[in-house]
Each structure stands twice: as structure tokens, then as C-alpha cells.
C-alpha positions as CSV (number, residue, x, y, z in Angstrom):
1,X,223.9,-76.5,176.1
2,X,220.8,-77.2,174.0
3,X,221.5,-78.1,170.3
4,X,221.5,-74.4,168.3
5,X,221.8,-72.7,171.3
6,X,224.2,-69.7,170.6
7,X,224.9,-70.1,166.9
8,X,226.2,-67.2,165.3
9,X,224.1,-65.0,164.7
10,X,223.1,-64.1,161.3
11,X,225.1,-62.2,158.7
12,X,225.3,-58.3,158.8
13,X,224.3,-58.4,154.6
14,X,221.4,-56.6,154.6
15,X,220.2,-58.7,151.4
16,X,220.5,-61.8,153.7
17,X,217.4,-63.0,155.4
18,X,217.1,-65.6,158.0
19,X,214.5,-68.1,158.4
20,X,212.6,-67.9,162.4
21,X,214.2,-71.2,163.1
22,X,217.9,-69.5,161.9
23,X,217.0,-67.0,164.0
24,X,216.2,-69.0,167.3
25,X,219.0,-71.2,167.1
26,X,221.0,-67.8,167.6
27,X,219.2,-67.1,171.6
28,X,221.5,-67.4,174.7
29,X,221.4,-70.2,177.0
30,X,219.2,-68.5,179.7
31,X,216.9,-65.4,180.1
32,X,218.7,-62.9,182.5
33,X,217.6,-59.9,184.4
34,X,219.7,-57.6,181.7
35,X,217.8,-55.6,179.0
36,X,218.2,-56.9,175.2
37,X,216.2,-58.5,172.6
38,X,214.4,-61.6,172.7
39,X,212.2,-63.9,170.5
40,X,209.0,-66.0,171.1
41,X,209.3,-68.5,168.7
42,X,206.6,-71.3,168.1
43,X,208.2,-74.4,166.2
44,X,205.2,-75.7,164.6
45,X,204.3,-72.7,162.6
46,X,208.1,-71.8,162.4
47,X,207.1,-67.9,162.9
48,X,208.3,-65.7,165.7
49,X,208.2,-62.5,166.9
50,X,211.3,-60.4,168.0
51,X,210.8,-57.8,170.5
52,X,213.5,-55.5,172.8
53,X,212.9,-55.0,176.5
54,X,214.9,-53.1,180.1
55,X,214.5,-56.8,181.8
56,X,214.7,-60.0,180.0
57,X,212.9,-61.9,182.7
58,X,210.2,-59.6,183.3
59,X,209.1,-59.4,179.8
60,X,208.8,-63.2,179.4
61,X,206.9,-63.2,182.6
62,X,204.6,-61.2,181.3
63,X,204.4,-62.5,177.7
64,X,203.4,-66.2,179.5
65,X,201.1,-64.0,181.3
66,X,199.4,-62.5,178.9
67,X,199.1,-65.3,176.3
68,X,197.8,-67.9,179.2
69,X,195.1,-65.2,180.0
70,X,193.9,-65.2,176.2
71,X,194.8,-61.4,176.1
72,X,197.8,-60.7,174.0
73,X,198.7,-57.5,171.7
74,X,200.2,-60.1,169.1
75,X,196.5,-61.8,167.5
76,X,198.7,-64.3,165.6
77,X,201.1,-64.9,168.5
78,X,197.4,-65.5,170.9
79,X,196.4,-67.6,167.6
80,X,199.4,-69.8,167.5
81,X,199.8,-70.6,171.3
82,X,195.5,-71.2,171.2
83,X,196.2,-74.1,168.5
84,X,199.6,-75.6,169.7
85,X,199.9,-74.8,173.5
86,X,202.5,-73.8,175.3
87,X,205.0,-76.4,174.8
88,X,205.2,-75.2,171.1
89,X,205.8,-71.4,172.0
90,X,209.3,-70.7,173.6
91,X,211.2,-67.6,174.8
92,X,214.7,-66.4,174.4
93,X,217.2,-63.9,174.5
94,X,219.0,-62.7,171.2
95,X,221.0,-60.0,172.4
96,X,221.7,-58.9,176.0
97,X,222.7,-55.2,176.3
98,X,223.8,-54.1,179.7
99,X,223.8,-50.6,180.3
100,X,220.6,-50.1,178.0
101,X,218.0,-50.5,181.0
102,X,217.1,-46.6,181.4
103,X,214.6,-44.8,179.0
104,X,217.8,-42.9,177.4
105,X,218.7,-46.0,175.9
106,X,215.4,-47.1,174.1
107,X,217.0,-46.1,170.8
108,X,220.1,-48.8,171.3
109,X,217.4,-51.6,172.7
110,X,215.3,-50.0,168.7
111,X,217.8,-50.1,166.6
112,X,218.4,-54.0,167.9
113,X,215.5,-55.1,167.7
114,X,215.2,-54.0,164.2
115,X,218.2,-55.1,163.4
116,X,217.0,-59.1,164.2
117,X,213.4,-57.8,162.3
118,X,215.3,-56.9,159.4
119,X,217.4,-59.9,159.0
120,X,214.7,-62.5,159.7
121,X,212.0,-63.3,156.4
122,X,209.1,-61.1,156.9
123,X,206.6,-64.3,156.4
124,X,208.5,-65.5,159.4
125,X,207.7,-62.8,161.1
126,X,204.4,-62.4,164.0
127,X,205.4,-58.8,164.1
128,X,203.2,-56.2,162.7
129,X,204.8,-53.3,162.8
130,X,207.9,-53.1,161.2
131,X,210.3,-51.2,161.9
132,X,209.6,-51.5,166.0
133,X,209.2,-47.3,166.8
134,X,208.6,-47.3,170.4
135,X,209.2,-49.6,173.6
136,X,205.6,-51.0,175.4
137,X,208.1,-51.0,178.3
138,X,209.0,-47.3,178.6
139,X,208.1,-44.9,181.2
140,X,205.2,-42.9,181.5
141,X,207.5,-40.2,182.1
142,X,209.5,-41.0,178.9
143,X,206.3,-41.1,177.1
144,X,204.9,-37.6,178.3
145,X,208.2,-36.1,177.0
146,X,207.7,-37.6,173.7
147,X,203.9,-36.3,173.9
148,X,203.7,-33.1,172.1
């Protein structure tokens, strides 16, 4: 297992804040198929951003997608893997959460994610908005529902 691969993950204190580097030493040892949260973390800058997802896999492959193509949501996550390449920018998995793969359980996969956004120093952060509201991943039928 790779040095700072699953750590303990940061304190439940709400006044204690993590650095991005505290925070990727926490990620599993591999990126399953299960839904959860996940980081992209680029060492150089020592920033991340935290997101939560239905598939692990999926959203990585279309994070690597996305930044190779020049056209990621994130401007400072495109920025960072622009001036280092991708051997500086890394994926991983904080938290799986099996069970949480349906659009019912966006609020657990929510309330996850900002639990790692809240615990992580905001300057660390690539993330820009805070607290995460809504999934990218969810269902256009889940989002006509929430459509009033």
C-alpha cells in the first residue's frame, strides 16, 4: 500500500481543518465501481477539489476526460493540470458508500462531500461552491422533480 494511503481520516471537530495533502493521505487504495466521495488532488499546488459521485470509476474517467480535452467546469483545476500535467493531478476515493447509487440517496453522497469540504482549509480548496447543493451526476428525471 502507497505511503498515506488510508490514514485516518480527519477529526470530526468542526474547528479542525485539514491541510489538501492531510486530506489525500486519507483516500482508499483503489477507485471502485461504488458511489462515494473522491478528491483530485495536484501535489504541486497542494490544492484539491472534493466531489461525491453514484460510480467512483466513471467520474474519474470523465474527470481525465474532460481535463485532457481542455474543457473542465473547475477553471483552477483546468489551470493547474495546464501548468503541471497530469502526473501532478491524481484521483482518489475518500469515502465509498454502497447503497447510495440511486437519486434517493444524493443527500447521503451531499452531506459527505461537505463533510470532507468542511474539514479541509478553504485556500486548499479548487471548489467554488461551498457547501456542494446538487450532484452534476443526477438524473434528468431527478432534476425535473426538483424543477418547480
Amino acid at each position: 500500500m502507497p505511503e498515506g494511503v488510508g490514514a485516518s481520516p480527519p477529526s470530526t471537530d468542526a474547528l479542525l481543518l485539514v491541510s489538501a495533502a492531510d486530506a489525500w493521505a486519507c483516500r482508499q487504495a483503489r477507485i471502485s465501481r461504488l458511489p462515494g466521495v473522491y478528491i483530485v488532488y495536484c501535489a504541486p499546488e497542494e490544492r484539491c477539489y472534493i466531489g461525491s459521485t453514484t460510480c467512483l470509476r466513471t467520474r474519474y474517467s470523465t474527470h481525465w476526460s474532460k481535463l485532457r480535452r481542455g474543457s473542465h467546469e473547475n477553471m483552477h483545476l483546468q489551470a493547474a493540470w495546464e501548468k503541471h500535467g497530469p502526473n501532478a493531478v491524481r484521483f482518489g476515493a475518500l469515502e465509498e458508500l454502497p447503497g447510495a447509487a440511486d437519486d434517493a440517496a444524493e443527500p447521503l453522497r451531499l452531506a459527505r462531500e461537505n463533510h470532507w469540504l468542511s474539514r479541509i482549509t478553504r485556500t486548499d480548496l479548487y471548489n467554488m461552491t461551498i457547501p456542494a447543493t446538487a450532484s452534476l451526476r443526477t438524473t434528468p428525471a431527478a432534476r425535473r422533480k426538483r424543477t418547480p
